[in-house]
C-alpha positions in Angstrom: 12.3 5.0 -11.3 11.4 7.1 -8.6 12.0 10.9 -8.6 12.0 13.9 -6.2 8.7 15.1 -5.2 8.0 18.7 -5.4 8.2 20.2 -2.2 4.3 20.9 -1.9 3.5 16.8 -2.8 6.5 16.2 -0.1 4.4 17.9 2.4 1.5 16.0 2.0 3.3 12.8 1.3 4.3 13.0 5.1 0.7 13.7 6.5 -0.1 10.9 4.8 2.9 8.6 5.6 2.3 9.7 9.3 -1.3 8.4 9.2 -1.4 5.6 7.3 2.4 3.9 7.1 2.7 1.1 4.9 -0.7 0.1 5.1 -3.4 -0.1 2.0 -5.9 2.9 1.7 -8.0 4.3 0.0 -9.3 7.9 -1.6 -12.0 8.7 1.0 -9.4 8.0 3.6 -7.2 10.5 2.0 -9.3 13.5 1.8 -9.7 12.8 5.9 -6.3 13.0 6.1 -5.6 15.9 4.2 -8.2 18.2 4.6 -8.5 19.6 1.4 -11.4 21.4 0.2 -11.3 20.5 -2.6 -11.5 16.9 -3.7 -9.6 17.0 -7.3 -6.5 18.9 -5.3 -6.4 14.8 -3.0 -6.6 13.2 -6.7 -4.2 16.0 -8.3 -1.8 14.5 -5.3 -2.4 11.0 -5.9 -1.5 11.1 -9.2 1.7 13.2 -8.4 3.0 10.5 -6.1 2.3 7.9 -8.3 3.7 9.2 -11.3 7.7 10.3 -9.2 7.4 6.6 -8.0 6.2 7.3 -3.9 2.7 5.5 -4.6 1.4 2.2 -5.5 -2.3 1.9 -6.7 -4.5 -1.2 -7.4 -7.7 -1.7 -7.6 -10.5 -2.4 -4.8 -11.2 -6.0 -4.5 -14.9 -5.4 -4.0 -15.4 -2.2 -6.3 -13.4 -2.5 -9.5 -14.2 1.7 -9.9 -12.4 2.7 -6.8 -8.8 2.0 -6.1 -6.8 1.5 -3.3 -3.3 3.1 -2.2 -0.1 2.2 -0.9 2.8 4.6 0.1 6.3 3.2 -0.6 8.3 3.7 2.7 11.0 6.6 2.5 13.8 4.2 2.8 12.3 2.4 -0.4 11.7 5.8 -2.2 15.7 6.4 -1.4 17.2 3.0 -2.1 15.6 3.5 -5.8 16.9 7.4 -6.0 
């Protein structure tokens, strides 16, 4: 079940949303986007999206270490609130 996001995940959530949509990406990509300093605030993030339901993860196809991301659309997030 997805939940609320706290309002400092909500912010990044957008940035995010804004750059990448619907479409797959990955944590590299993310720390672009964001422009944290600090790379285990991007993973600290990650996690906090996928744990309130607004983030799908699987893993790389080529690289079973890495992962790759997926945002759920906001209209999904609220249709499961």
């Amino acid at each position: 079940m997805t939940e609320p996001l706290p309002k400092w995940v909500m912010q990044r959530y957008a940035k995010l949303w804004k750059a990448f949509k619907s479409k797959e990406f990955e944590h590299e990509q993310t720390v672009k986007v964001l422009k944290e300093k600090d790379e285990n605030i991007v993973s600290v993030i990650l996690s906090q999206l996928r744990r309130h339901g607004w983030l799908e993860i699987k893993l790389h196809p080529s690289d079973t270490r890495k992962r790759v991301y997926k945002l759920k659309s906001p209209d999904e997030v609220v249709r499961e609130l």
